[in-house]
Each structure stands twice: as C-alpha cells, then as structure tokens.
C-alpha positions in Angstrom: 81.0 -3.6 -3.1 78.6 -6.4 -4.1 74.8 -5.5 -2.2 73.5 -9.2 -2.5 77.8 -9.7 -0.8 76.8 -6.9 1.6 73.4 -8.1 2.8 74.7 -11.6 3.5 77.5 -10.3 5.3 75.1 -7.8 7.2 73.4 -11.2 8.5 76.1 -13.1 9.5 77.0 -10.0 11.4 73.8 -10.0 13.1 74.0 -13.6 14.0 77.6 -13.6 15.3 77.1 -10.3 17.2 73.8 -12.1 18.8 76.0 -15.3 19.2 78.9 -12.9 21.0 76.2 -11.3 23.1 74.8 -14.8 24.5 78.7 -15.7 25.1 79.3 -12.3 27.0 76.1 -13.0 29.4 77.5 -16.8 29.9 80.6 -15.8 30.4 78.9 -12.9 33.3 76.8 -15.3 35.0 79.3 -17.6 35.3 81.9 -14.9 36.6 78.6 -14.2 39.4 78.2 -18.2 40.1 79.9 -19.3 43.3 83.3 -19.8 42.4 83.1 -22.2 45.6 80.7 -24.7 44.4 81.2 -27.4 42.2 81.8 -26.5 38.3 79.9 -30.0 37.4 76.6 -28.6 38.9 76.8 -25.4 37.4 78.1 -27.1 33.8 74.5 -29.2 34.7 71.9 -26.3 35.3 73.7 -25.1 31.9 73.4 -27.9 30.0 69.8 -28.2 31.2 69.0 -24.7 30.3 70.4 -25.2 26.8 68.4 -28.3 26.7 64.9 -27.1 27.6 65.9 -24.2 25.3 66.7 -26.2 22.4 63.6 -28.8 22.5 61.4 -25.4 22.7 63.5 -24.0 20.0 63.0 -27.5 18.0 59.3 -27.5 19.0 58.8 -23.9 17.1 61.3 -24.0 14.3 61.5 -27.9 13.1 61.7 -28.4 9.3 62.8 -32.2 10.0 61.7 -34.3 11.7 63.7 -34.9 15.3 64.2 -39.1 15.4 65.4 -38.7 11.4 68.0 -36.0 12.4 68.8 -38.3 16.0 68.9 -41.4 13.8 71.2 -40.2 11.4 73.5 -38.0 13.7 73.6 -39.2 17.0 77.4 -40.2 16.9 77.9 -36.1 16.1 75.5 -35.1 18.2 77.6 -37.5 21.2 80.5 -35.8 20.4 79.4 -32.0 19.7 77.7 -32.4 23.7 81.2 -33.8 24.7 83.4 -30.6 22.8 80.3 -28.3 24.5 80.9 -29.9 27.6 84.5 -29.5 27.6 84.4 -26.1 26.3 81.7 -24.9 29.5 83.7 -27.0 32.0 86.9 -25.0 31.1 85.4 -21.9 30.7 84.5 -22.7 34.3 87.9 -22.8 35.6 89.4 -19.8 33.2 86.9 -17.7 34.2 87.0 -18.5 37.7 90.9 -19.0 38.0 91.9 -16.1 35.4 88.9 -14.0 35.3 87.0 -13.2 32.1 89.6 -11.3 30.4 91.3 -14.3 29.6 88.3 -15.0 26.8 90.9 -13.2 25.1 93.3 -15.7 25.2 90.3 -18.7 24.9 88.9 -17.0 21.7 92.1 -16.8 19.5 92.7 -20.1 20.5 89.2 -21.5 19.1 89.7 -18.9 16.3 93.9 -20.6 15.5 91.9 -24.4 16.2 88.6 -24.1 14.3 90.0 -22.4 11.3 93.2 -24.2 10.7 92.3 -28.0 12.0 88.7 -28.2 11.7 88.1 -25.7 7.9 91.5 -26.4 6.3 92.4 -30.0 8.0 89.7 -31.8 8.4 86.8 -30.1 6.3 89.5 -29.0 3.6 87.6 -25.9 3.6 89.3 -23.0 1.0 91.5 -19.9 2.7 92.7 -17.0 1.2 95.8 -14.5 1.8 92.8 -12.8 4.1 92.0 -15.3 6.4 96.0 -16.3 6.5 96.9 -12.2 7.3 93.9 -12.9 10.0 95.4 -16.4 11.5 98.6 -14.5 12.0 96.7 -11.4 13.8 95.5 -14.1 16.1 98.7 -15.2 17.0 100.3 -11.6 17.2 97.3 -11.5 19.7 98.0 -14.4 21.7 101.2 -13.2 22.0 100.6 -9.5 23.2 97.8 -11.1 25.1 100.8 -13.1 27.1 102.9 -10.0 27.3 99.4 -8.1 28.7 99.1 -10.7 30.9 103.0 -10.9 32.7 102.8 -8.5 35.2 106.6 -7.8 35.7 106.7 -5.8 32.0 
C-alpha cells in the first residue's frame, strides 16, 4: 500500500469518525429532547448552536475573508441551510417516530443520494467497480434493514 495513500486515508478517517461522533451525540440529544414539544424549536436552538459555533469557528480559522465568501455564495449557502434544515427537521420525526435505529435506514439513503445524484449526476464525479460493489451493499442494506425492521418475519 501507498504511505502518502495511507496517511491521507488515515485523515479522512479521523475526520469522518469525528463527523460520525458529532452525528451520534445529535442524534442522542435529540432522542432525550421532548418528543412532545415542537420539532421547529428544537430544529431553532440547533441551528443557533451551529450558528454561534460556526461564527466562533470562522472567528479562529478564517483564511478568507467572510463578506467575499457571503458575496460570492450566498445562493449556496441559502440552499445548503435549507437541505440542513430539512435534513434536522426529519431527523426530528425519524428519531422520534422510529427511534434512532432507523439512522440506518436514513444513512444508506444519503449514502444511495449523495453518491449517485449529487458525485455521478450532478458533479460528474468519477466511480469505480468499488464504489458501484459499495452502492449495491447499500441497497442489500436497505433491504435487510426493511426485513429487520417487519416484525412478523
């Protein structure tokens, strides 16, 4: 195996394990929020504790400057807040409705969606015979996920 290959896989690990760790503890504390109250206030505190996190994170880490990167993105930036939104808001009701084993279900989804429409489709990204033996693990997952999930078998 190729080291410099190996190192820069190492890091990506690290950062999706971290990312996969943040997602666990969202996905707890939403599990322990009030399933009673109203998703749009909990979907706020969120948002306003990603918000106050990211203009600290900004604040400490900015290489840019923040009204060139607003100026030129904004339009992205409108709609990556409206996919986050939709994404909390219904991690909301398939948490609260399903419980959190159904992430299971959720994450192959976004893995089949972000893969195959956003990297091949629209960003005409390039796949290989290993990420198309991994799409079809995904679905063999939603599907024994399904079968997991029909309590009468």
């Amino acid at each position: 195996m190729n080291k410099e290959w190996l190192a820069s896989f190492g890091l990506a690990l690290l950062i999706a394990s971290a990312g996969a760790s943040g997602n666990a503890f969202f996905a707890w504390c939403q599990r322990k929020a009030m399933a009673d109250t109203s998703p749009l206030v909990f979907v706020a505190m969120v948002a306003a504790t990603y918000l106050f996190g990211a203009v600290v994170t900004v604040a400490v880490l900015a290489r840019v400057n923040p009204g060139q990167v607003t100026v030129a993105g904004w339009q992205w930036a409108v709609g990556g807040g409206l996919g986050l939104y939709i994404t909390v808001l219904c991690f909301y009701f398939l948490y609260t409705r399903f419980g959190t084993a159904y992430y299971a279900l959720y994450a192959v989804l976004a893995i089949l969606t972000t893969t195959l429409y956003v990297g091949q489709v629209v960003l005409r990204e390039p796949i290989n015979r290993f990420h198309l033996i991994s799409i079809a693990l995904a679905i063999g997952a939603v599907v024994t996920f399904s079968l997991a999930s029909n309590r009468s078998i």
